[in-house]
N, C-alpha and C positions, 0 to 999 in steps of 0.2 A: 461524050455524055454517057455511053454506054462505059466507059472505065469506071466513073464517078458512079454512077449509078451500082456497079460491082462493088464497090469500092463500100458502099453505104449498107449495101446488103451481108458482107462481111462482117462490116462493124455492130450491125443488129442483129449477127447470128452470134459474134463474139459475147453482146453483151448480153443475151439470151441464156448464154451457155453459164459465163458467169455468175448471174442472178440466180441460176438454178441451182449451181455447186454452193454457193454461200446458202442457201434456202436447205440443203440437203445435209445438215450434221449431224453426227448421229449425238443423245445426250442420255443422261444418266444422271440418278439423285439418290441419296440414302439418304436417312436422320439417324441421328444419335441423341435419343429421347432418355429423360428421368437424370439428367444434370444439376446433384443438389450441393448445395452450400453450408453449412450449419457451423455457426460460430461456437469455440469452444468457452469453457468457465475459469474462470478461479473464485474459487469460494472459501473462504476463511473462517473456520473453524476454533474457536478456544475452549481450552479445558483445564482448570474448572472457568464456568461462563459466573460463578457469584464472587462476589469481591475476598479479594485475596487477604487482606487484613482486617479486622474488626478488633481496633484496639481500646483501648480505654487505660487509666491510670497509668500513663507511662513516665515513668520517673528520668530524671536528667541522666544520661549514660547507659538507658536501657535499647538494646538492640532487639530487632524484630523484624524477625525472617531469617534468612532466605527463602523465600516462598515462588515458586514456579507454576508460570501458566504454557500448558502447551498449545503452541499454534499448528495447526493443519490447513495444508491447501486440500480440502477434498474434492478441488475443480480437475477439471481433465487439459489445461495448459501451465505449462509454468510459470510462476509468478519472477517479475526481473525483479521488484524493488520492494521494500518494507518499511511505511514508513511509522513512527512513533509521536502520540501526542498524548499530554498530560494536562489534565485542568483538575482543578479545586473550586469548593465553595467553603466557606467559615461554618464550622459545624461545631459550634461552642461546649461546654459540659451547663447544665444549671445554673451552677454558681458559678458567676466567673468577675472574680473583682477588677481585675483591669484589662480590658476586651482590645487584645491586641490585633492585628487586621491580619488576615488570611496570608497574603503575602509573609508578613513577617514570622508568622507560626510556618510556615512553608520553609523558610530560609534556617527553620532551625532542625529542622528533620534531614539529617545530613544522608547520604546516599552511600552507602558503604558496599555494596556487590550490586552492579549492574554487568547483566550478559543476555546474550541474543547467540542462538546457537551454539552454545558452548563456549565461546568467548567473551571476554571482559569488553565490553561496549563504553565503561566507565570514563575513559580518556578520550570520547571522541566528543564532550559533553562540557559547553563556556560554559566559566565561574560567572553567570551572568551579571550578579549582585556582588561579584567582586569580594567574598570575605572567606576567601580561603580552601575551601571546598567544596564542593556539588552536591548539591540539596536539590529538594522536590521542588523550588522555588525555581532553580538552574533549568531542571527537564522540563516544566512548562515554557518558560519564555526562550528554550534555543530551538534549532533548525534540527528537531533529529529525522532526517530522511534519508532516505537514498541506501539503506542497510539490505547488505543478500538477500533475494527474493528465497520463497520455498518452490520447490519443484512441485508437479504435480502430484500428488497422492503421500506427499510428504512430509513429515514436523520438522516443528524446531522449537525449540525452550528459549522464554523467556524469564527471567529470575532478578528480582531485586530486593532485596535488606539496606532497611533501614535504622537509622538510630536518635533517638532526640541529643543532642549535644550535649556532653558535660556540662559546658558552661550558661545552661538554660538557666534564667531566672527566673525569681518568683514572679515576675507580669505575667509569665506565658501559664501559670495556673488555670485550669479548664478552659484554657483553649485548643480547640481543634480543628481540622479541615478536614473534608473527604473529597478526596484522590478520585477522579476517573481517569483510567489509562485506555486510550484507543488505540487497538493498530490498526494499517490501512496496508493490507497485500496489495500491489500493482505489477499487471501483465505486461 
């Protein structure tokens, strides 16, 4: 009895001892305070910001332009992608004896110098309408996206001439559309 009873008073000096070393660690803590996050920009800038053409009386075979808008990313991250969109509304003259529909005054304004940073962008642009060459009619209804982004704090020119067709007829007499062109810089 007396082993047993050693035997027990061991075991509760043992786990005595232990309880107390697990109880006894030494510890330690610092912070690393003022952790901030601030997302960066890309902001898009054009210049000039008023419209590029303000034409009137343009005769069949009359070219107009090259006219250039610079784009600036004045954000603080680079932009991947740029994308392009063109729309019209029918912007008639007074007189106008046979009031052709916007699309079709579009399809006659053929597109003769398109570039985006210094190169010709012209060939990357479906004959949507199918008659031969690319027209303001073409740039509104295709996919133009996905074009070089600009870096940050840095331009790029965009430039496009136009011309009404030789072969304009007399229906398209005071008719007209006005063009908004949007770009859209993406991060």
């Amino acid at each position: 009895m007396r082993k047993i009873l050693t035997s027990l008073m061991i075991i509760a000096a043992v786990a005595v001892l232990i309880t107390t070393a697990a109880m006894a660690v030494f510890t330690d803590q610092q912070t690393n305070p003022g952790n901030v996050f601030t997302t960066g920009t890309v902001i898009l800038g054009i210049d000039p910001t008023t419209a590029m053409f303000t034409v009137s009386n343009m005769a069949p075979g009359d070219v107009i332009g090259p006219q250039t808008v610079t784009l600036k990313n004045a954000g603080s991250v680079d932009a991947t992608s740029l994308d392009f969109t063109f729309s019209y509304i029918e912007a008639d003259g007074p007189v106008n004896p046979v009031n052709m529909s916007a699309d079709a005054t579009a399809g006659q304004l053929e597109v003769t110098t398109l570039s985006y940073g210094g190169s010709s962008i012209l060939g990357t642009v479906t004959d949507m309408n199918s008659n031969g060459y690319i027209d303001i009619y073409d740039l509104k209804n295709d996919d133009l996206s996905g074009y070089a982004g600009i870096a940050a704090g840095a331009s790029k020119n965009f430039t496009i001439a136009v011309r009404l067709r030789p072969e304009t007829g007399h229906e398209f007499q005071n008719d007209g559309i006005e063009v908004t062109m949007t770009f859209i810089l993406k991060q």
